[in-house]
N, C-alpha and C positions, 0 to 999 in steps of 0.2 A: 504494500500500500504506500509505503513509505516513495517509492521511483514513480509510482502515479501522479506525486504529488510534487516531488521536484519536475516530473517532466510539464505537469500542466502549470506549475508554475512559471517555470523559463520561456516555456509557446507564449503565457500570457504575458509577461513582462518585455518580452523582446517583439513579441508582435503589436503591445499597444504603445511601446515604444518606436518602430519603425510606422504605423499610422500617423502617430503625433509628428515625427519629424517629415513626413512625406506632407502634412497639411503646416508644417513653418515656413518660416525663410528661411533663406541660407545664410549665415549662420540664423541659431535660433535665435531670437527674440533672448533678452535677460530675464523673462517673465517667466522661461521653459520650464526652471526650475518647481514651478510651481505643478505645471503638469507630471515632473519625475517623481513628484511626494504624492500627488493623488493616486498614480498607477503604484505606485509603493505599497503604499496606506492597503486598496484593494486587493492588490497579489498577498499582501499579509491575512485579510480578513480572509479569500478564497482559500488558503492555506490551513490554516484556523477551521473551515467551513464544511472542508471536503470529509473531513472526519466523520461529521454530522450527518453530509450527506449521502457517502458509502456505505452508513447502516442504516441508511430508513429507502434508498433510491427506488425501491419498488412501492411506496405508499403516494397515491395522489399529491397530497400535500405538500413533498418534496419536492414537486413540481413546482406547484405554487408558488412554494416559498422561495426560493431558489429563482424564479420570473422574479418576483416582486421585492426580493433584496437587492437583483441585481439593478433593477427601474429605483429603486430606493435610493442604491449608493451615484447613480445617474446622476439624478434626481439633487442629490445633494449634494455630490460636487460641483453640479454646474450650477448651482442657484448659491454657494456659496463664492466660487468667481466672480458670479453676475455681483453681489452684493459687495463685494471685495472693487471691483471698478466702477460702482457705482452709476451705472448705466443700464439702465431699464426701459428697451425702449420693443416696439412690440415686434420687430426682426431678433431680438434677444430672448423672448417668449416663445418664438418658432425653432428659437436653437435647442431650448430647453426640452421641447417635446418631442423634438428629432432625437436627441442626447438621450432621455428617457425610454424611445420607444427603441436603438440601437444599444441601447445597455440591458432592455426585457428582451430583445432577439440572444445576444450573448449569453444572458441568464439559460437561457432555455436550449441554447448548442451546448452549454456548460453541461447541464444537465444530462441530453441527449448523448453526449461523447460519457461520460461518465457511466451511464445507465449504459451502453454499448460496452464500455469496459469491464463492468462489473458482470454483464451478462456471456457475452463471448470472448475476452481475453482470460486465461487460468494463469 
């Protein structure tokens, strides 16, 4: 369990890092920083989560929860940015829901790849 968990960890670290930096400038932004502690912060929490999730992955609910943390932790990263720049305007509303609705799709391949491993890899 323990390799399941480094490997989904490194995919996720290194691939929501290679999206962040393919949507920067070149060089990043001095702001970037702020996006390497939120993807941090979550690969810790998924880390932490997978645990939870490995013994219950065959219950409905697992599903759920697991959609609805990952729109959660979305959800409040990018509505904590938005309040951190102080700019609310209603193209930053459209971010937030796009940002929400692409962190419940993640939640749910998280799940899907999981529930796949748990069922066909020994």
């Amino acid at each position: 369990m323990k390799k399941i968990k480094i490997s989904e960890t490194a995919v996720f670290i290194i691939g929501s890092l290679g999206i962040a930096l393919l949507g920067a400038d070149f060089p990043p932004p001095l702001g970037f920083w702020k996006i390497i502690v939120v993807i941090s912060l979550v690969a810790l929490i998924q880390w932490y989560y997978l645990d939870w999730l490995l013994e219950r992955i065959n219950s409905k609910k697992s599903l759920l929860m697991t959609v609805g943390i990952y729109a959660l932790l979305g959800g409040m990263s990018t509505a904590t940015m938005i309040a951190a720049s102080g700019q609310l305007k209603k193209e930053t509303v459209i971010w937030l829901g796009l940002i929400i609705l692409g962190t419940a799709a993640y939640g749910l391949l998280f799940w899907l790849v999981n529930w796949l491993i748990r069922h066909f890899v020994k």
